[in-house]
N, C-alpha and C positions, 0 to 999 in steps of 0.2 A: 399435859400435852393434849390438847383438845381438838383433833387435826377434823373429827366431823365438822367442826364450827368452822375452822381454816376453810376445809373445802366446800362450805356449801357457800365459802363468802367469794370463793374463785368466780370466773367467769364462766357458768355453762356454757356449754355450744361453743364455746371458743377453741376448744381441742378435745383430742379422744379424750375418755376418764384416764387412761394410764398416764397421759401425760400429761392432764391437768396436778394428776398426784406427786408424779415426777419432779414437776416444776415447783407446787407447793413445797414438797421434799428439799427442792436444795435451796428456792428462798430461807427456809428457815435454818439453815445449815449456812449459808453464805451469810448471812445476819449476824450471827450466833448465838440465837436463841436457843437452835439446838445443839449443846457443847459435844464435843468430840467424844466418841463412850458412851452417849447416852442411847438406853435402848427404846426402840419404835416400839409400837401396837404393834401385837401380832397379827399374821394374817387372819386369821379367824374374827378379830376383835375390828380388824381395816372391814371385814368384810359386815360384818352385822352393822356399823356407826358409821359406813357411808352407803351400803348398799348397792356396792358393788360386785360383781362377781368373783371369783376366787381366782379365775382366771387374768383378769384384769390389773387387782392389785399385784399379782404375783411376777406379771410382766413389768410390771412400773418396778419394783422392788430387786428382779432381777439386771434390766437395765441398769439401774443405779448404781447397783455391786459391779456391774459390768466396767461403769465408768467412774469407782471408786467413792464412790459417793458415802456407800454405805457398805459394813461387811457383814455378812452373814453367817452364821454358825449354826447348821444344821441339831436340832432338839434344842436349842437356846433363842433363834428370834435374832434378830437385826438391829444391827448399831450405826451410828454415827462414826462414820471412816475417824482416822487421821487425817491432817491433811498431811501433805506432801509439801516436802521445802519444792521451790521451783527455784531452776536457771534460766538464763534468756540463752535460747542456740545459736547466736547467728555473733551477739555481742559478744565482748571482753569485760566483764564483771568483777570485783570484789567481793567472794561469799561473805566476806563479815557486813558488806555491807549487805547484801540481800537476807541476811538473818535480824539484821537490826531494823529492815524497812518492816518486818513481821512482825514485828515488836517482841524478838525472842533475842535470848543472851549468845553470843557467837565466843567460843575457845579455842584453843589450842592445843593439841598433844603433838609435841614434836619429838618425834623418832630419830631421825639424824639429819644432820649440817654436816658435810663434810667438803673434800678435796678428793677425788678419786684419779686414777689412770682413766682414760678415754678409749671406750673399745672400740670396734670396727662399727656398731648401730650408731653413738654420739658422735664418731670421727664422720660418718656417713651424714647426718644431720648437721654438723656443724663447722667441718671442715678443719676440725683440729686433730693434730698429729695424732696417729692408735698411742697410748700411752699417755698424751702431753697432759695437761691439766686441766679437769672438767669439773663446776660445783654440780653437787650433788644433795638433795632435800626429800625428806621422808616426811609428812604432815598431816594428822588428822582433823579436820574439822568438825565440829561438833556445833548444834541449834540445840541450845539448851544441854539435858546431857544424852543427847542421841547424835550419835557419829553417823554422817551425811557424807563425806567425802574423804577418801584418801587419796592425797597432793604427793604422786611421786615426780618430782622435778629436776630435771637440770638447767645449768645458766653456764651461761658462756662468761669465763673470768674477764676476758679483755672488755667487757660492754657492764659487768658489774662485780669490779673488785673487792670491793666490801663486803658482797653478800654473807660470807661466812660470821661475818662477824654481826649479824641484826637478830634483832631480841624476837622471830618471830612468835612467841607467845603474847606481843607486845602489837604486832604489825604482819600481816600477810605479808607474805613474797610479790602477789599482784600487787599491794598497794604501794612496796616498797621500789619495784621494777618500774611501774609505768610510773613515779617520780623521778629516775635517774635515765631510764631508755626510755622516754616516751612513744608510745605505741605508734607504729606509722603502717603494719600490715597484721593480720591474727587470721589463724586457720583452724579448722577445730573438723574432724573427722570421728564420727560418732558410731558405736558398735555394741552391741547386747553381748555380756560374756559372762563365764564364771569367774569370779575372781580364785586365787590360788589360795593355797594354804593362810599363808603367809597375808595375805591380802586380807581374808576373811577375819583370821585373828586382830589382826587393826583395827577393824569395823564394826568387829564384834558381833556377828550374823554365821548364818552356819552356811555351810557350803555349797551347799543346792541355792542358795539364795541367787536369784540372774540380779545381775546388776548393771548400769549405764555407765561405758566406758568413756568420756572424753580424750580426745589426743590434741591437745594444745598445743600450735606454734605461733611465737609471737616478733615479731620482725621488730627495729628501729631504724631507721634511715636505710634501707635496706639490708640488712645486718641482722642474722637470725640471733636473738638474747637469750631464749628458755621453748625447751623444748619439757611439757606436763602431760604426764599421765593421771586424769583426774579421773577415778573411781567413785560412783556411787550405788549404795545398795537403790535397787529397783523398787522395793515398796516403803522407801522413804524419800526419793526424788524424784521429780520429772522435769522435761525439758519442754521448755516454751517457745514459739516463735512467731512473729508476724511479718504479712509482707502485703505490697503495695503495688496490686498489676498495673498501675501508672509510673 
């Protein structure tokens, strides 16, 4: 990794040093020239092969860690992050499909499929009797084998009577819903939390871990269909979004 030669091929005077190094830094991270794991020069070694100050590198370096770029491990020297699976925040998405646009393998761990009684929060959401019958889905999703999201779901049986019975090891829930209720409204309400015991053991992360809460509802012809609780640990997802002040 010969990052003096990178930088002195940059554009002087076209920005400060730190963030000529900055942007060197994650060109070649966004490339993937620099793979994920792999460790930088040290500061010491940034500092004599570009000639920059100790200060300088250390700010570009901390930035990066800042915005995940790269991690740091204090008496070890600096790596090349993970990256992070991403979701669109605004859309209604397929994770299997956004693990396969990565070019990474998407599975399944399913927990339960069942039939439940409907308590006063499902009967509140979805206007079925406390008791009458609500499905119910427990699902891990997994990029490769690192579990990205836990899918705790309900659907409403009058809008998807089959559901109990689909092979989701085979097919998501979303890609099997919006074929039979196709999506006419989706609301998603987003929150930083711990996840529980119970949650964590799914995930596989330990407890103090914060992670990105999704609360999915997803309407057809106006008629609420599934009501998701999608769970992701914090330092394997992030949420994406864009918009258009026109």
């Amino acid at each position: 990794m010969d990052v003096a030669a990178l930088f002195r091929a940059s554009s002087p005077g076209a920005a400060p040093a730190y963030q000529r190094l900055k942007d060197l830094i994650v060109e070649q991270v966004s490339s993937g020239r620099w793979p994920e794991g792999e460790l930088l020069p040290s500061e010491s070694m940034l500092v004599q092969s570009l000639g920059l100050s100790r200060m300088t590198i250390n700010r570009a370096l901390r930035e990066l860690s800042a915005e995940g770029v790269v991690v740091r491990h204090a008496g070890v020297g600096s790596f090349v992050a993970e990256r992070k699976g991403s979701s669109a925040l605004v859309e209604v998405r397929n994770i299997a499909d956004e693990v396969s646009r990565r070019g990474h393998r998407h599975r399944t761990d399913v927990l339960l499929v069942r039939e439940e009684p409907a308590d006063a929060r499902v009967h509140g959401l979805f206007g079925i009797a406390e008791g009458g019958p609500v499905f119910h889905s427990r699902i891990v999703h997994f990029e490769e084998d690192v579990a990205i999201q836990l899918e705790d779901r309900h659907v409403n049986p009058a809008l998807a009577p089959d559901y109990l019975a689909q092979d989701f090891t085979e097919r998501t829930p979303n890609d099997y819903l919006s074929r039979i209720a196709p999506l006419g409204r989706g609301e998603h309400v987003v929150e930083a939390v711990l996840g529980t015991a119970e949650d964590c053991a799914a995930l596989g992360i330990d407890a103090s871990e914060p992670c990105l809460l999704i609360h999915r509802r997803t309407w057809s012809e106006g008629v609420l269909v599934s009501a998701a609780r999608l769970l992701h640990p914090g330092s394997r997802y992030r949420l994406e979004g864009a918009f258009d002040p026109q």
